[in-house]
N, C-alpha and C positions, 0 to 999 in steps of 0.2 A: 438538418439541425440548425438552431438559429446562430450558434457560438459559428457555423462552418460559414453563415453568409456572409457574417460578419471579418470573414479572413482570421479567426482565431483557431487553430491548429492544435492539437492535444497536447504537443509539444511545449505549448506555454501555458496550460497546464497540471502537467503530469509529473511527477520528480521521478528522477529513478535511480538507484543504488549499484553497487556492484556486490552486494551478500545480504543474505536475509538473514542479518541478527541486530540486534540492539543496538550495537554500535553501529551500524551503516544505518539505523532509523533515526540516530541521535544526528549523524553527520549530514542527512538528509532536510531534515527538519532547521539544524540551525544555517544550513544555506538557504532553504526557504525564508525562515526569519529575518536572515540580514537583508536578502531581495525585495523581499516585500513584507515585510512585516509579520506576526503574529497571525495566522489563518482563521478566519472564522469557522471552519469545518474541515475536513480531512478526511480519508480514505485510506489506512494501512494496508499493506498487500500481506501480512503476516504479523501473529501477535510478539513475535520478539522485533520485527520495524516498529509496532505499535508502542512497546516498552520505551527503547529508543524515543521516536519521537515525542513522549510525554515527559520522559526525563530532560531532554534539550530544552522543552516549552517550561518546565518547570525551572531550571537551573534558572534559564532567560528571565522569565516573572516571577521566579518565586511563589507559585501555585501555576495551575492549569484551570484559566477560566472557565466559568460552569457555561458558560455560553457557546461554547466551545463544541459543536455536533462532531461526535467520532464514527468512522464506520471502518471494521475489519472485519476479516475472516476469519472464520472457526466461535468457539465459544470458550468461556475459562470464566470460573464464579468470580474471579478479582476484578473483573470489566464491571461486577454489582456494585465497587464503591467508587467508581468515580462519580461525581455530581452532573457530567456531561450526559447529553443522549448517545447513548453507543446504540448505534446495528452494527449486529455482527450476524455474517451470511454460513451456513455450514457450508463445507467443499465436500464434492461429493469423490472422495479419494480413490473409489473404485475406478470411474471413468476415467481420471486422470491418469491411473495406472494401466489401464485397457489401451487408452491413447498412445501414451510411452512405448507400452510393449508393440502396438501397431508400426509406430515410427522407428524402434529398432529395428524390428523384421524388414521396415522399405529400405530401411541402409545397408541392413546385411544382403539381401538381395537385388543391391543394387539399384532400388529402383527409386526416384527422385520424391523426395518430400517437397511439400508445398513450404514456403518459407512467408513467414506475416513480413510487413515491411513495419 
């Protein structure tokens, strides 16, 4: 990747939360704001982050610039009136729950899960 030759780490950036509802997308967004200003695109990891951080951008400007590329996960007809380009990807809930249930079973029986760093 050209961002990894360049010594830039996902870590600068990626934001991250500690709860996925409105209020920790709102708290997310307005430390992004003060850091570096107003983002020109985004990525929500869920549509109540997504609430949140449109609420923070709006409170901050008082509208949410049309210029503004959104992209979240899942679908909901209210993502039709924002004036931004939203993608929004479906999750596919079966596998995540197949996964989960995998990963309980290696803990109950002791046996070591792989850990992302």
């Amino acid at each position: 990747m050209r961002w990894q030759k360049k010594g830039i780490t996902h870590r600068d950036w990626v934001r991250e939360g500690p709860v996925n509802t409105p209020e920790g997308g709102y708290v997310i967004m307005e430390k992004l704001i003060e850091e570096q200003g107003c983002p020109q695109a985004f990525i929500a990891s869920s549509l109540p982050v997504l609430e949140g951080a449109v609420r923070a951008i709006r409170d901050r400007l008082g509208a949410v610039p049309p210029e503004i590329n959104i992209g979240t996960f899942d679908e909901h007809p209210m993502l039709g009136f924002l004036a931004n380009n939203v993608w929004s990807m479906q999750q596919d809930e079966n596998a995540w729950a197949e996964k989960a249930f995998e990963m309980m079973l290696s803990a109950i029986e002791e046996r070591p899960v792989k850990k992302n760093s």
